[in-house]
C-alpha positions as CSV (number, residue, x, y, z in Angstrom):
1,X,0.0,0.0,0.0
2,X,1.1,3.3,-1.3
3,X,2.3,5.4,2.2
4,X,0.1,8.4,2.4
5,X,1.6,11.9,1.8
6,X,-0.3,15.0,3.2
7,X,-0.7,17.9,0.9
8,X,1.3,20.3,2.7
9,X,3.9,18.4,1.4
10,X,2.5,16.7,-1.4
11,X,1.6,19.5,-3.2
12,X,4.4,22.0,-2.0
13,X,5.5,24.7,-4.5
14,X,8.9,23.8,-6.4
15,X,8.5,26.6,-8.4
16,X,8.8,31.0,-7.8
17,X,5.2,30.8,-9.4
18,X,3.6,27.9,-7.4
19,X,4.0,30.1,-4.1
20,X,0.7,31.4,-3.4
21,X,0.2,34.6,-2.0
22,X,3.9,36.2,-1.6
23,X,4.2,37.6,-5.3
24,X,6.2,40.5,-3.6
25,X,9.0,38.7,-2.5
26,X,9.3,35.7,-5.7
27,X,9.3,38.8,-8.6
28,X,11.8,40.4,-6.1
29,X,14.0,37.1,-5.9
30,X,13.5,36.2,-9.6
31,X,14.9,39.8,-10.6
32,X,18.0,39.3,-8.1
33,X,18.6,36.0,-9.6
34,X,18.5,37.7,-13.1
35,X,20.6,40.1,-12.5
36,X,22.9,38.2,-10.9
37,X,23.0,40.7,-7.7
38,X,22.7,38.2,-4.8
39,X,23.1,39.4,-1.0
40,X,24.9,37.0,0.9
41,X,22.5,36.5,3.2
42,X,18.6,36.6,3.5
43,X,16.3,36.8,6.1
44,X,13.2,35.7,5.8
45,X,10.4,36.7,8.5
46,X,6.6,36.1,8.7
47,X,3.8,34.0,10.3
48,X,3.8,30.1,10.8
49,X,3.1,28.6,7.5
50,X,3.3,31.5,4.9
51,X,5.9,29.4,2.7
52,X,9.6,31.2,4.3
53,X,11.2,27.7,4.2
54,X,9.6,26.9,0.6
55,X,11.0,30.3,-1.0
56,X,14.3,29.4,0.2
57,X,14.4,25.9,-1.2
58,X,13.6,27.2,-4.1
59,X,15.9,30.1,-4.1
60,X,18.7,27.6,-3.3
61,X,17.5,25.6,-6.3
62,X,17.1,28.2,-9.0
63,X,20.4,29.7,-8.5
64,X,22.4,26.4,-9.1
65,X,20.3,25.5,-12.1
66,X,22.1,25.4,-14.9
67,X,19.2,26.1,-17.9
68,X,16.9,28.6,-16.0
69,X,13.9,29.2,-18.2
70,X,12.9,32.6,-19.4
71,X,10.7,33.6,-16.6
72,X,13.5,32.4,-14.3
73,X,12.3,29.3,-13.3
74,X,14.1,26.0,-12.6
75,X,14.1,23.5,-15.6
76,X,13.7,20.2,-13.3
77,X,16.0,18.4,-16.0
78,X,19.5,19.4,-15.0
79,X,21.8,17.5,-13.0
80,X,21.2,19.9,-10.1
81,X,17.6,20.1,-10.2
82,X,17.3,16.9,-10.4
83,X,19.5,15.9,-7.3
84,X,17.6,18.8,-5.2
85,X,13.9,16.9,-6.5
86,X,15.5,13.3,-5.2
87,X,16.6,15.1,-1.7
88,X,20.4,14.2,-2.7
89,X,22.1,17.8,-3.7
90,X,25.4,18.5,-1.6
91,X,24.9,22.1,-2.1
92,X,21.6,22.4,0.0
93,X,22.2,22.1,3.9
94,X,19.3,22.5,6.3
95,X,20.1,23.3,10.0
96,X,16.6,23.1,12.4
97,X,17.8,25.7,15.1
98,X,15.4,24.8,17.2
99,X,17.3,21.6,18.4
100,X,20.5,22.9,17.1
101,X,21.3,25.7,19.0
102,X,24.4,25.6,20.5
103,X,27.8,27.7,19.7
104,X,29.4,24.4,18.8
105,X,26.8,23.7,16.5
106,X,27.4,26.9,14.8
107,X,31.3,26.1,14.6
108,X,30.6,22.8,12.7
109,X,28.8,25.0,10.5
110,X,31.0,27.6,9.8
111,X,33.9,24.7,9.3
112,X,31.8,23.8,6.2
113,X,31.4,26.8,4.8
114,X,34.9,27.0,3.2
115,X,34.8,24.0,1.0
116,X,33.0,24.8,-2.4
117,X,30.5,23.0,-4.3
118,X,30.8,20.0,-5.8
119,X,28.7,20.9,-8.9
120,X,27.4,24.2,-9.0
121,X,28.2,27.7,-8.2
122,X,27.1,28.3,-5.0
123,X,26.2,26.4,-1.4
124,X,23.3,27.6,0.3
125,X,22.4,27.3,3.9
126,X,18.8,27.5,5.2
127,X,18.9,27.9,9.1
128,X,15.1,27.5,10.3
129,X,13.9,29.2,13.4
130,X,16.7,31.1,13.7
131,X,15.9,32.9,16.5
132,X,16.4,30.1,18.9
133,X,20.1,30.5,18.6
134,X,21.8,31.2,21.7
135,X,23.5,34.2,22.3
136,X,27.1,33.1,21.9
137,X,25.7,31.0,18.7
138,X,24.6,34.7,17.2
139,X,28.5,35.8,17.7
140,X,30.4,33.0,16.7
141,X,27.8,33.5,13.6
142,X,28.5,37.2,13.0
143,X,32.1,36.9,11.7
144,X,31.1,34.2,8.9
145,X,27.7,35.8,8.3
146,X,29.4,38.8,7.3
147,X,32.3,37.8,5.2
148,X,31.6,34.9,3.8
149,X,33.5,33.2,0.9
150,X,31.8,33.9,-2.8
151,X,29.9,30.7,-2.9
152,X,28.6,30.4,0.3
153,X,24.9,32.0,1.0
154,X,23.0,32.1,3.8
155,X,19.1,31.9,4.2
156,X,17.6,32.4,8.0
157,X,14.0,32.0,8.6
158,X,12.1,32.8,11.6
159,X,8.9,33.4,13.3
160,X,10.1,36.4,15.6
161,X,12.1,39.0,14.1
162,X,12.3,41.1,17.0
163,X,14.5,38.4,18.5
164,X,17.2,38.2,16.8
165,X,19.9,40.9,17.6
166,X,20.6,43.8,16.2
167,X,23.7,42.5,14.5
168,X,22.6,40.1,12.7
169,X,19.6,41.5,11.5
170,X,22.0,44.7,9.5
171,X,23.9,42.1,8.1
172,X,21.2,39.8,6.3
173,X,18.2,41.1,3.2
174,X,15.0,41.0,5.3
175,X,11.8,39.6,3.7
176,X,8.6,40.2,5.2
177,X,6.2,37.3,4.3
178,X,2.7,38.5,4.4
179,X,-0.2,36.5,6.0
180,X,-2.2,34.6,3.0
181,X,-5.3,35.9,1.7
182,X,-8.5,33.9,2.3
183,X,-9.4,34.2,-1.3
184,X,-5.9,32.4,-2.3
185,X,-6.1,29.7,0.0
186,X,-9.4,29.0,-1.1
187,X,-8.4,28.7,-4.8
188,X,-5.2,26.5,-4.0
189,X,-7.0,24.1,-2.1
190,X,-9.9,24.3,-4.8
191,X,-6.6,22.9,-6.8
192,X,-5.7,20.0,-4.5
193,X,-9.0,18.8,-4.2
194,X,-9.3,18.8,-8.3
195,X,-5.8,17.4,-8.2
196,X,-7.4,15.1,-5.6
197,X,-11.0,14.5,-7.0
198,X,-12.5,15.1,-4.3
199,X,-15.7,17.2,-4.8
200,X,-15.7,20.3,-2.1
201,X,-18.2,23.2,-2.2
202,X,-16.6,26.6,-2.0
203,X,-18.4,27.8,1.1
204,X,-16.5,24.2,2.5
205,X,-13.2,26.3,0.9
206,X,-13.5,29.3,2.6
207,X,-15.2,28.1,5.8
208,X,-11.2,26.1,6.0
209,X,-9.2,29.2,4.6
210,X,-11.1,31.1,7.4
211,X,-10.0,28.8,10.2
212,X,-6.6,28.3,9.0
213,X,-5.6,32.2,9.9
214,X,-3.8,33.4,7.3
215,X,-0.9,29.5,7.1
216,X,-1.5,28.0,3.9
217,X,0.3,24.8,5.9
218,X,-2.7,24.7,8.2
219,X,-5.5,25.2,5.5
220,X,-3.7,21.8,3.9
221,X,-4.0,19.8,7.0
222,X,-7.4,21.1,8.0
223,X,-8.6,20.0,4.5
224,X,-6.7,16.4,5.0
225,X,-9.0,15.6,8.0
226,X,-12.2,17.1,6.6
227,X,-11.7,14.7,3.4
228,X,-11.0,11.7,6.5
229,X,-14.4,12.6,8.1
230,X,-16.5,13.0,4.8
231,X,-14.8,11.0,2.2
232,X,-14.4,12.7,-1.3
233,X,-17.3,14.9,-0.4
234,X,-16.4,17.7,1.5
235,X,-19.6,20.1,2.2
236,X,-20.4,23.4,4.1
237,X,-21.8,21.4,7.1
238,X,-19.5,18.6,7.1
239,X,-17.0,21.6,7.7
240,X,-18.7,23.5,10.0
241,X,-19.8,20.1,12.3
242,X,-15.7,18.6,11.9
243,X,-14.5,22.3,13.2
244,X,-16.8,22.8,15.4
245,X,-17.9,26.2,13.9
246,X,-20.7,28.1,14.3
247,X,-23.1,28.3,11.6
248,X,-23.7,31.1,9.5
249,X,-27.4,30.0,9.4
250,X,-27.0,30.8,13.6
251,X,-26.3,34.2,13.0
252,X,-29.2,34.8,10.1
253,X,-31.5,33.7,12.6
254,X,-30.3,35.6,15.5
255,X,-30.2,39.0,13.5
256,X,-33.2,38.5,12.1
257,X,-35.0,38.3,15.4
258,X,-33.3,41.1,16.3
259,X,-34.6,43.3,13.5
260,X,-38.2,41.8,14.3
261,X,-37.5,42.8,18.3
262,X,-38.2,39.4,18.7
263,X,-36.4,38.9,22.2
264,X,-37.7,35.0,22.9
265,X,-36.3,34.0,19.9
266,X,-33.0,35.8,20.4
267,X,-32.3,34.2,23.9
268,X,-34.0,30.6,23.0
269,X,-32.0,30.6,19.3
270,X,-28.7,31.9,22.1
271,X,-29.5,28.9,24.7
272,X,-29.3,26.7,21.8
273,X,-25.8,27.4,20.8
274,X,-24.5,26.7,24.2
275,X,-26.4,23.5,24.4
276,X,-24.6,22.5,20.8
277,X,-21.1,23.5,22.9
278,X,-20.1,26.6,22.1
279,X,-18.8,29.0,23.5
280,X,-20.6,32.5,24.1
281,X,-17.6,35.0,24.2
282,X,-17.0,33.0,20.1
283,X,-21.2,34.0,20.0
284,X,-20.3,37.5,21.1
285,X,-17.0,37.9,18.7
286,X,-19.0,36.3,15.6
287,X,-21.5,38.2,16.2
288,X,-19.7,41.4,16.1
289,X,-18.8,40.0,12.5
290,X,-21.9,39.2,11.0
291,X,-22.6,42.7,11.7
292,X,-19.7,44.3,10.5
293,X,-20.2,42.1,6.9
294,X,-23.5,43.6,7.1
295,X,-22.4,46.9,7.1
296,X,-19.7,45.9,4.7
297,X,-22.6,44.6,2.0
298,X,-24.7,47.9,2.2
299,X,-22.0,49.7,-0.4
300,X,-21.9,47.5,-3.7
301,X,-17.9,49.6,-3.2
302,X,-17.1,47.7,-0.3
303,X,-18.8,44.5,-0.5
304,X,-15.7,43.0,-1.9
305,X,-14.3,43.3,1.8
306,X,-16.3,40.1,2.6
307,X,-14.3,37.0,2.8
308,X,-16.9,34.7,2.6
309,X,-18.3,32.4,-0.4
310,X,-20.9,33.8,-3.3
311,X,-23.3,32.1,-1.8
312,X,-22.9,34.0,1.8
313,X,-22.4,37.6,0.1
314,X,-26.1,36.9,-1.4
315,X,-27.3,36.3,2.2
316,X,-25.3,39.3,3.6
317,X,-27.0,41.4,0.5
318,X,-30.3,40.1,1.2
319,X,-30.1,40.8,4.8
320,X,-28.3,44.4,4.9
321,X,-31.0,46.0,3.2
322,X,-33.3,45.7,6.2
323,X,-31.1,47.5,8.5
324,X,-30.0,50.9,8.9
325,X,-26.8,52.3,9.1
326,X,-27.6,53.7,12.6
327,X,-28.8,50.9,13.6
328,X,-25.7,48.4,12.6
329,X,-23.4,51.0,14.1
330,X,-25.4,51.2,17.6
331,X,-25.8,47.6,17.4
332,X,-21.2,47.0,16.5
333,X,-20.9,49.4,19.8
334,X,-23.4,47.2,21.8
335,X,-21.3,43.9,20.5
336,X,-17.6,45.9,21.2
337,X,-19.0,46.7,24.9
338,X,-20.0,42.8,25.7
339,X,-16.7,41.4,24.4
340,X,-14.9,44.1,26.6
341,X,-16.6,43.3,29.9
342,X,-17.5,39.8,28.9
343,X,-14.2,38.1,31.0
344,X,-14.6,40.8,33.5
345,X,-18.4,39.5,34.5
346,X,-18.9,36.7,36.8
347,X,-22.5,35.8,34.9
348,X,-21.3,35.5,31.3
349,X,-24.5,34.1,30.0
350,X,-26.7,37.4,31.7
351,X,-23.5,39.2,30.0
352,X,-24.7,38.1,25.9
353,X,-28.0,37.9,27.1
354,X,-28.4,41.3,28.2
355,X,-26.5,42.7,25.0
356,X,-29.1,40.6,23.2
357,X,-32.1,42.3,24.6
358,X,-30.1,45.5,23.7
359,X,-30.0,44.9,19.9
360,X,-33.5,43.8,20.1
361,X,-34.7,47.1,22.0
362,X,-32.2,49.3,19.5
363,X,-35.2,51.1,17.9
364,X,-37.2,50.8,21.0
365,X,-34.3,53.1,22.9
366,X,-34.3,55.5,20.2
367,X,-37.8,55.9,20.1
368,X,-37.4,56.9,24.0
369,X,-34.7,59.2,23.9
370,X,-35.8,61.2,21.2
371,X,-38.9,61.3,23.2
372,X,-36.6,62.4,26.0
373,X,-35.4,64.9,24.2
374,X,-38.7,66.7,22.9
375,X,-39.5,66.3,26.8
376,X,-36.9,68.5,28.0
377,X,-36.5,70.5,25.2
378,X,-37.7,73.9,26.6
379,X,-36.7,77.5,25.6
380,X,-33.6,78.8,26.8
381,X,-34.1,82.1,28.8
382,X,-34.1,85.2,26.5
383,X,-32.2,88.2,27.6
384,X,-34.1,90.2,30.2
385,X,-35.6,92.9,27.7
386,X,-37.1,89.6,25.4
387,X,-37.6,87.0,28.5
388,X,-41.4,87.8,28.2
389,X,-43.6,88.6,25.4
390,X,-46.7,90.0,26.3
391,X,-50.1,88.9,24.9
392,X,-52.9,91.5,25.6
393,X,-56.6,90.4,26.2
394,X,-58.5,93.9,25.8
395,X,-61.5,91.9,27.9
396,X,-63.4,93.7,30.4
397,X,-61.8,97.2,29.9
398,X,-64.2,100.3,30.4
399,X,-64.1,103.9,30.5
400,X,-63.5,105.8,33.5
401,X,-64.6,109.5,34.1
402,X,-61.7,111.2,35.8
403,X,-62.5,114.8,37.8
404,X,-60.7,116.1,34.3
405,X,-63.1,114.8,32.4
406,X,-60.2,112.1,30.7
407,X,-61.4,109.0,30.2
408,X,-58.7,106.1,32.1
409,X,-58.4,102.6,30.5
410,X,-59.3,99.6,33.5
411,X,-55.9,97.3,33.8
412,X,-55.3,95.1,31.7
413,X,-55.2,91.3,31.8
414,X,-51.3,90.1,30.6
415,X,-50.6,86.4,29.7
416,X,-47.1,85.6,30.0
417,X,-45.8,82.5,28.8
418,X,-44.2,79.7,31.4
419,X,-41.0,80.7,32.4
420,X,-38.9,77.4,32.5
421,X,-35.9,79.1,33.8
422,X,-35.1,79.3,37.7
423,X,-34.1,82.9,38.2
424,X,-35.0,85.5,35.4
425,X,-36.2,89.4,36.3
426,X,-37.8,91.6,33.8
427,X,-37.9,95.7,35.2
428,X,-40.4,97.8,34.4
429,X,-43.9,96.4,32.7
430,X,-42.2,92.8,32.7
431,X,-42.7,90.6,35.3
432,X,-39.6,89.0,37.9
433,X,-39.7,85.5,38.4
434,X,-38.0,84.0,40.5
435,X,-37.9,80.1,41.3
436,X,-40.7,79.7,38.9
437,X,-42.9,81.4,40.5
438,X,-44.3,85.1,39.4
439,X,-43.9,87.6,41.9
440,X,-44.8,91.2,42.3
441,X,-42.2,94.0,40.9
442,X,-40.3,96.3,43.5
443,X,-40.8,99.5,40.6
444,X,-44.4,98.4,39.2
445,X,-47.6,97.3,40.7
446,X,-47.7,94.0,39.5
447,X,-50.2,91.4,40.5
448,X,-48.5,87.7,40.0
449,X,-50.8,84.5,40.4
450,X,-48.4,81.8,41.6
451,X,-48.8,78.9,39.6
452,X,-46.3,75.3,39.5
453,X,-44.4,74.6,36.5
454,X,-45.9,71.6,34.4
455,X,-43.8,69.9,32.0
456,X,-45.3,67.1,29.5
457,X,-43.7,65.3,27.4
458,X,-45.5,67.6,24.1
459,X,-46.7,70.7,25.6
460,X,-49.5,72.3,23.3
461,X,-50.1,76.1,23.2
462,X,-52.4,76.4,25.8
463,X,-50.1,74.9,28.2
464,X,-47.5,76.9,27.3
465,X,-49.2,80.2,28.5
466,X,-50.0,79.2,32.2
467,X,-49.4,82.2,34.0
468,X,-52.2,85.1,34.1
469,X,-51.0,88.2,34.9
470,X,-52.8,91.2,36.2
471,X,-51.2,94.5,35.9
472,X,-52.0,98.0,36.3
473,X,-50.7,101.2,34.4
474,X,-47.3,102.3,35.9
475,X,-47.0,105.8,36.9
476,X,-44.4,108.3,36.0
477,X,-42.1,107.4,38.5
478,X,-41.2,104.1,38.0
479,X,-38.7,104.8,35.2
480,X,-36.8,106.3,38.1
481,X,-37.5,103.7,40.7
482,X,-36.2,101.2,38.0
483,X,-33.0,102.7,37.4
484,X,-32.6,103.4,40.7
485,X,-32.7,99.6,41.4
486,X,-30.5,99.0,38.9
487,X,-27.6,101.6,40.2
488,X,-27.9,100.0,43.5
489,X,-25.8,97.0,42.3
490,X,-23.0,99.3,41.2
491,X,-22.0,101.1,44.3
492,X,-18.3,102.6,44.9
493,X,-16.5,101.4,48.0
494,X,-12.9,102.2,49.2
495,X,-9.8,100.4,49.8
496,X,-10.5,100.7,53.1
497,X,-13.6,98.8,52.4
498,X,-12.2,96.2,50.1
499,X,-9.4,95.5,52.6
500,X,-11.9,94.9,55.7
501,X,-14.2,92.6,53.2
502,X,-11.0,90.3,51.8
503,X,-9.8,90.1,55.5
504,X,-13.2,88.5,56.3
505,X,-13.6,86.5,53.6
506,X,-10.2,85.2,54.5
507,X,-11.5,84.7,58.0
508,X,-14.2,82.4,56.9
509,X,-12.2,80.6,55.0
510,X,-10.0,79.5,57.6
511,X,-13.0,78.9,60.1
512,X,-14.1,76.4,57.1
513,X,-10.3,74.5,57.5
514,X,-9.0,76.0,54.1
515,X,-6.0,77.5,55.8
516,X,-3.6,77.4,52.8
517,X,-6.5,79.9,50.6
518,X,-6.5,81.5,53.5
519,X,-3.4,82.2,54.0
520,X,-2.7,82.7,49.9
521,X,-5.1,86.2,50.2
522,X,-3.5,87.3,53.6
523,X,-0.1,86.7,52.1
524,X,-0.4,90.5,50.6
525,X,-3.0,93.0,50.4
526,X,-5.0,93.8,47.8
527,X,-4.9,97.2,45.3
528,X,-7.9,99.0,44.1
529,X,-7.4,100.1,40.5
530,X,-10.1,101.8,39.6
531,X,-13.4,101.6,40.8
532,X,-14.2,98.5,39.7
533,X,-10.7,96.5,39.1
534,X,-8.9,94.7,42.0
535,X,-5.4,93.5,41.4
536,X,-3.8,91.2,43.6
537,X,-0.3,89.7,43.3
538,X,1.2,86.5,44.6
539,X,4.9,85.3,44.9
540,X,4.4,82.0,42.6
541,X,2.3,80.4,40.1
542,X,1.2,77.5,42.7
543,X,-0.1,80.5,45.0
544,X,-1.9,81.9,41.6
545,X,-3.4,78.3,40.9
546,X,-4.9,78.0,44.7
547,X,-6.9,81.2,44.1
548,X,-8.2,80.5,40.6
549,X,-9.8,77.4,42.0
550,X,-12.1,79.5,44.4
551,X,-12.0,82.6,42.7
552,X,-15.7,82.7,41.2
553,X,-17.0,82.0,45.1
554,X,-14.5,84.7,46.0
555,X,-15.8,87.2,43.5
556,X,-19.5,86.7,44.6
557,X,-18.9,87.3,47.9
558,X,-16.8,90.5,46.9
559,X,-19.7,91.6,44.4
560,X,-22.4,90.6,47.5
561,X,-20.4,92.5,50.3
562,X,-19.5,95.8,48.8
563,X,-22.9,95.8,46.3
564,X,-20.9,96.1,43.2
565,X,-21.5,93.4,40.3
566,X,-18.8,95.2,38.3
567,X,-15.9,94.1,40.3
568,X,-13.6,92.0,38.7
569,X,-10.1,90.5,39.9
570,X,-6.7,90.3,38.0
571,X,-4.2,87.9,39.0
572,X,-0.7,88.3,38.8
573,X,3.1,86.8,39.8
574,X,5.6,88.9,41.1
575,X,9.2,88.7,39.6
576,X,11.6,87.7,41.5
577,X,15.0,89.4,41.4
578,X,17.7,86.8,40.6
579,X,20.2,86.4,42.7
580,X,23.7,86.0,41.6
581,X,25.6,83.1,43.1
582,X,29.4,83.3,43.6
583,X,31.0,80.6,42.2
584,X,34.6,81.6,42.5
585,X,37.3,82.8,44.7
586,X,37.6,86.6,42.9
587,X,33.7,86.8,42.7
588,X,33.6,86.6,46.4
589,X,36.7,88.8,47.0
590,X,34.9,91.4,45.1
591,X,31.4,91.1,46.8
592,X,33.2,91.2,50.5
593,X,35.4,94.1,49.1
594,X,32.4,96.3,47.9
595,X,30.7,95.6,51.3
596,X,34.5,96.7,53.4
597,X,36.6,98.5,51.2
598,X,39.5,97.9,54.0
599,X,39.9,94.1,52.7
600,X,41.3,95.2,49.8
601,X,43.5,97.6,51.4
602,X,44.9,94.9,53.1
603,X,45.5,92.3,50.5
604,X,47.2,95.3,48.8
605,X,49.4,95.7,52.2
606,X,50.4,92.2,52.8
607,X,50.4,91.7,48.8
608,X,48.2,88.3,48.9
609,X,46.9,86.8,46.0
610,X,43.5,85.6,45.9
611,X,43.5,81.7,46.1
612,X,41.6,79.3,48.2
């Protein structure tokens, strides 16, 4: 019986064009090859899988071929080729650094390297997982690595680049191998199984690519046991059922009892998934996918982003149109949020149940909160002269005789609208309100009714206008009164006055334990700049900072004590005068001498020289 041969192997590339998926780095080696500019050394990095050990066979192979084709290819017929396909060429050596790791193993390599080929122009040497090397093998490997003799060339490959020291790394052609697409995995193994004849749907194909992560190694050997479970049949739910995968059909179902707020179905279609063994944080992350391809398949521009079969995009086509953009976007952050807190929560069930209920209450919730909104949408307060407009009912009104013989107009009935805002004051024929509740002016003889703010959730018109307001004519004088009331709140003081009011605002603070701000205002004393500027300055910026935190309570007390609303405070930081350190002997001669002009009179007697 033939001896079975997995199709990693079996069907490995011998050729720059069989690789699959690194076109970057086989046209780069092809055109090196052609024009005969070879580095010495070559370091291939990238993911498990991505063919690093396959390029470098077939480097070493191409370069010792003695009838390249055109497209610089090995011919397979030469004496060299055919020695490399048989597993017998001299000029090939493998060393697995993994098990071979040692500095002496390293010297028994570099003790090769000076003999030449047998047949052929060059020896090649492909070290793989180079990175395990010890740190004494990476010296004893510098010397050789970087001066090697014309025929010798050297091909590391490794998994972690960022282990390998710095020296090696400048001394070697790096090569970044890229993780396979799902898309050319798919189409290679759509090869092997024709190769094979073995009938496999694509959604089987891509289902595999998907799982193998990127390793075109691991694609081949999940496809070997599929075709052991099924026979030459490999299907979509053979696939799924061998890899234990969650069905796409699972997340169909889900999202469209989402989209139907069907929360039953959404928990009872979850509760089966875990009874099939899987496991809900895979729900939560798949999940997050499904929706993501959804939002993917609403743009026919970005529908090619889906790495999924035909058949599958159709579904994800299908299903995108009944969703909104909003709503996928809401529903991606609900999703993110559950896979963040998901190991975090002791109850990870309630955890994807709860996010669930969520996605089926998406429309629901926005339905509330713009509802919310409307609700506490009020006005925002006008300025004092607009707060109010007036609506006039000329009802009841009648003439009165006066002993002049003038006829008088009755008052008036005003309707003001609701005030929504806590504090507002209109002077004059306007009415103060203060709290929400309308109360008589100081300057006019207005009447208030008080009356409780009602808020609903769509106020009409006539619940708008709640408060009636009766109001008389105002007599000459109020104009005065008002302006009177309003030069009240602008009264001059003295720096006599400030002083005695920062002193007891000082006080309290200290009585309230904040004995550093307290100590920050007594520090110096304020200066009154004009009549309504105060300027105060500190020794630092730390000092400066202290009082800027409690400056707007400070400035209402100010504005309270002395009746002046105007008053405004301007912090500054003194400069400091530097002060000039002496470093040397003379410097501090001189500074003594200038404060006793007899020193120097008797250095000059004794003639001393100034030395320490």
């Amino acid at each position: 019986m033939d001896s079975f041969v997995v199709s990693a192997r079996k069907y490995r590339p011998a050729k720059f064009n069989s690789v699959v998926g690194q076109n970057h780095i086989t046209n780069t080696l092809k055109n090196a090859i052609l024009t005969d500019h070879l580095a010495q050394a070559f370091l291939f990095c990238g993911p498990r899988g991505v063919g690093k050990t396959t390029c470098a066979r077939i480097l070493a192979k191409t370069i010792n071929c003695t009838n390249r084709t055109e497209n610089t290819e090995s011919c397979d017929n030469c004496e060299s080729c055919k020695s490399f396909n048989e597993g017998a060429s001299l000029n090939i050596s493998e060393l697995d650094a993994a098990s071979n790791n040692s500095v002496d193993d390293i010297r028994n390599l570099v003790d090769q390297v000076r003999y030449a080929p047998q047949l052929g122009k060059f020896k090649v040497y492909i070290i793989d997982e180079v990175h395990m090397l010890s740190q004494s093998a990476f010296n004893a490997f510098l010397k050789t690595l970087e001066e090697p003799p014309k025929h010798a060339i050297f091909i590391l490959a490794t998994t972690e680049k960022h282990k390998i020291i710095p020296t090696i790394l400048s001394r070697c052609q790096i090569f970044d191998f890229n993780r396979i697409q799902i898309e050319d995995i798919a189409n290679h193994l759509h090869y092997i199984a024709k190769c094979e004849n073995v009938m496999a749907e694509p959604d089987a194909l891509h289902i595999i690519a998907q799982k193998a992560d990127g390793a075109l190694r691991d694609a081949c050997s999940i496809f070997d046991q599929i075709v052991s479970f099924s026979g030459n049949n490999v299907t979509y739910k053979a696939a799924i059922e061998n890899l234990n995968i969650l069905d796409y059909d699972y997340y169909f179902k889900v999202t469209d009892a989402i989209i139907e707020e069907h929360v039953s179905a959404a928990l009872l279609l979850f509760n089966e998934i875990l009874n099939n063994g899987f496991d809900g944080h895979n729900f939560v992350a798949g999940m997050g996918d499904h929706l993501r391809n959804l939002l993917v398949s609403k743009d026919q521009e970005t529908i090619q982003l889906l790495e999924v079969g035909n058949n599958i995009k159709e579904k994800y086509a299908l299903q995108s149109s009944k969703f909104s953009l909003s709503f996928l976007i809401q529903g991606l952050t609900i999703l993110n949020k559950c896979d963040i807190q998901y190991k975090s929560s002791k109850n990870h069930r309630l955890q994807v149940e709860l996010a669930l209920m969520q996605l089926c209450s998406i429309n629901k919730i926005g339905v509330g909160n713009a509802d919310a909104e409307k609700k506490n949408d009020y006005p925002k307060p006008a300025p004092i002269q607009q707060s109010i407009t007036n609506k006039k009912i000329e009802d009841n009104t009648s003439a009165i005789k006066t002993s002049n013989g003038v006829a008088e107009a009755t008052p008036s009935i005003t309707v003001a609208p609701q005030l929504n805002t806590i504090n507002s004051a209109v002077i004059g024929n306007n009415v103060i309100v203060n709290g929400g509740n309308i109360q008589k002016d100081l300057g006019s003889s207005i009447i208030a009714v008080k009356k409780p703010l009602i808020k609903t959730s769509s106020p009409s018109i006539n619940q708008s206008f709640k408060s009636v307001v009766i109001t008389e004519q105002i007599k000459d004088n109020s104009i005065e009164q008002k302006n009177n009331i309003v030069n009240a709140a602008k009264e001059a003081f003295t720096q006599q006055e400030l002083e005695a009011t920062w002193d007891k605002y000082a006080e309290e603070l200290n009585a309230k334990g904040r004995a550093n701000l307290s100590l920050a205002l007594l520090s110096k004393r304020p200066v009154l700049i004009n009549e309504t500027i105060i300027e105060f300055t500190v020794n630092n910026k730390a000092l400066e900072e202290t009082i800027n935190e409690d400056k707007m309570n400070f400035l209402s007390f100010l504005r309270r004590a002395l009746n002046n609303f105007d008053i405004q405070l301007n912090l500054s930081v003194a400069m400091l005068e530097e002060k000039t350190n002496l470093y040397t002997a003379t410097d501090r001669f001189r500074y003594l001498a200038e404060k006793n002009p007899a020193i120097n009179k008797l250095r000059q007697a004794f003639d001393l020289d100034i030395e320490f």
